[in-house]
N, C-alpha and C positions, 0 to 999 in steps of 0.2 A: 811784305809780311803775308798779305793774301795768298799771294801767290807761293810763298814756302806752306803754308798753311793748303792750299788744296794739293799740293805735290803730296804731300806729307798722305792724304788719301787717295789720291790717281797717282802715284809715279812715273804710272806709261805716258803723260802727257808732256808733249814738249814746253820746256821752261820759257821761251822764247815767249811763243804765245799766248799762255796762261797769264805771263807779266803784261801784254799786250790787253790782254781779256779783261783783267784788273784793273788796270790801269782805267780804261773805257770805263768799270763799273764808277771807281772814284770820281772822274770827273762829268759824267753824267748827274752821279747822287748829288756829290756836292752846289750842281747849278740849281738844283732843285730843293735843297736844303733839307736833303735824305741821310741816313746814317748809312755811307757806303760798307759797313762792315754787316750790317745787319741785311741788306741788299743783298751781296754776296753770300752769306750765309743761306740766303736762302734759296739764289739759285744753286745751292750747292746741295740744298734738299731735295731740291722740286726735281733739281735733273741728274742724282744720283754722281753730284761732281763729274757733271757733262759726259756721263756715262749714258741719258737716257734709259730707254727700255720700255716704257710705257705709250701712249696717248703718243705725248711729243715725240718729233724727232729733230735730229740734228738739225736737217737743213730745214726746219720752220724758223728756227733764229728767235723760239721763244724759248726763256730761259725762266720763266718761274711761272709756265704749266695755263697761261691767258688762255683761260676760253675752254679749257679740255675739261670735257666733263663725262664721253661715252664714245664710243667708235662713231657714231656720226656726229659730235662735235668732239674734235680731236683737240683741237685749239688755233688759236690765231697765228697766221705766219707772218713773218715779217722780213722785210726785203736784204736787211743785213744785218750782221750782227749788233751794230751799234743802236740801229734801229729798235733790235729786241730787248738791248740791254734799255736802251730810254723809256719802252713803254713800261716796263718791268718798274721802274724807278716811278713813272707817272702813276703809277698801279697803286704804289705805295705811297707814294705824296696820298692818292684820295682816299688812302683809307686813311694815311694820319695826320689830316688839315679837316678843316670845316670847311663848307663849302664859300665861305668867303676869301678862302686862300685860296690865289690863281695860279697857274702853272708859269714858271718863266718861258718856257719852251715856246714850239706846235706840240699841239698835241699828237698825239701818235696812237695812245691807246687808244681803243676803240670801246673800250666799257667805261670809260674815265666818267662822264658824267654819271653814269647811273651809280656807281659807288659813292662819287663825293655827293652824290644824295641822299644816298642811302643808308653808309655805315662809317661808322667815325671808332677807332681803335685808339687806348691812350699808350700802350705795347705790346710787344710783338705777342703777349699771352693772348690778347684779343683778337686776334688773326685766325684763333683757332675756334673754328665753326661760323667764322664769317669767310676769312680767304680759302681757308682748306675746311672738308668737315671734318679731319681728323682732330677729335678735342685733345693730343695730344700737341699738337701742331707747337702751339709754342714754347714747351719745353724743349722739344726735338732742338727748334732752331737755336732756344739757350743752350743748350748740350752744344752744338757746334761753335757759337760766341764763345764762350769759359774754353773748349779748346783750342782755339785762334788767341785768345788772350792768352791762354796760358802756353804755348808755343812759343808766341811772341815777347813773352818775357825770360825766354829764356837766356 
């Protein structure tokens, strides 16, 4: 369903792999006891449904924009794609645990501590002007949920 869900906005991407992409998001989120749809949603904001364009690129293998904030800090790379998809997810765990909830993993992110110190999100409306400053931020991401749900019930 992800994956008919970002076709539905890239076409040009091969299905093979997007199902491959997904899949990784799934089970990444789930060892960390992240909501993989809200995961994917959002890299599907940050990287314009891996179309890029900004800051990031492809081959940094960050997929929800770690670390970009200006031409001299563009964002964090990471070694593969699973790799980017894990921190992305670690990203997430620390904005929405307390700092007493530990990661299952290794750690990967590289900001990890200083978020789950710093800022604690109850949903994804909270992300906006903590993970992005855009204060639209967590609408946008609802707008892409309701249509993944609403695809998927079709």
């Amino acid at each position: 369903q992800l994956a008919d869900y970002f076709l539905s906005q890239n076409p040009d991407f091969e299905k093979k792999d997007i199902i491959e992409f997904a899949s990784v998001y799934i089970e990444e989120a789930n060892f960390e006891g992240i909501n993989s749809d809200v995961a994917f949603a959002q890299m599907c904001l940050e990287t314009g449904y891996l179309r890029f364009g900004n800051l990031v690129t492809p081959e940094m293998n960050n997929f929800c924009g770690l670390g970009a904030m200006d031409a001299e800090h563009p964002g964090e790379v990471f070694e593969t794609p699973r790799m980017g998809i894990r921190a992305h997810i670690q990203h997430l765990q620390a904005y929405g645990t307390t700092e007493d909830v530990k990661l299952n993993g290794q750690l990967i992110d590289p900001r990890y501590s200083w978020v789950h110190k710093t800022k604690f999100v109850q949903d994804i409306f909270g992300l906006a002007g903590t993970w992005a400053t855009d204060k639209e931020y967590g609408t946008k991401l609802n707008t892409i949920l309701c249509r993944m749900e609403e695809l998927a019930s079709k």
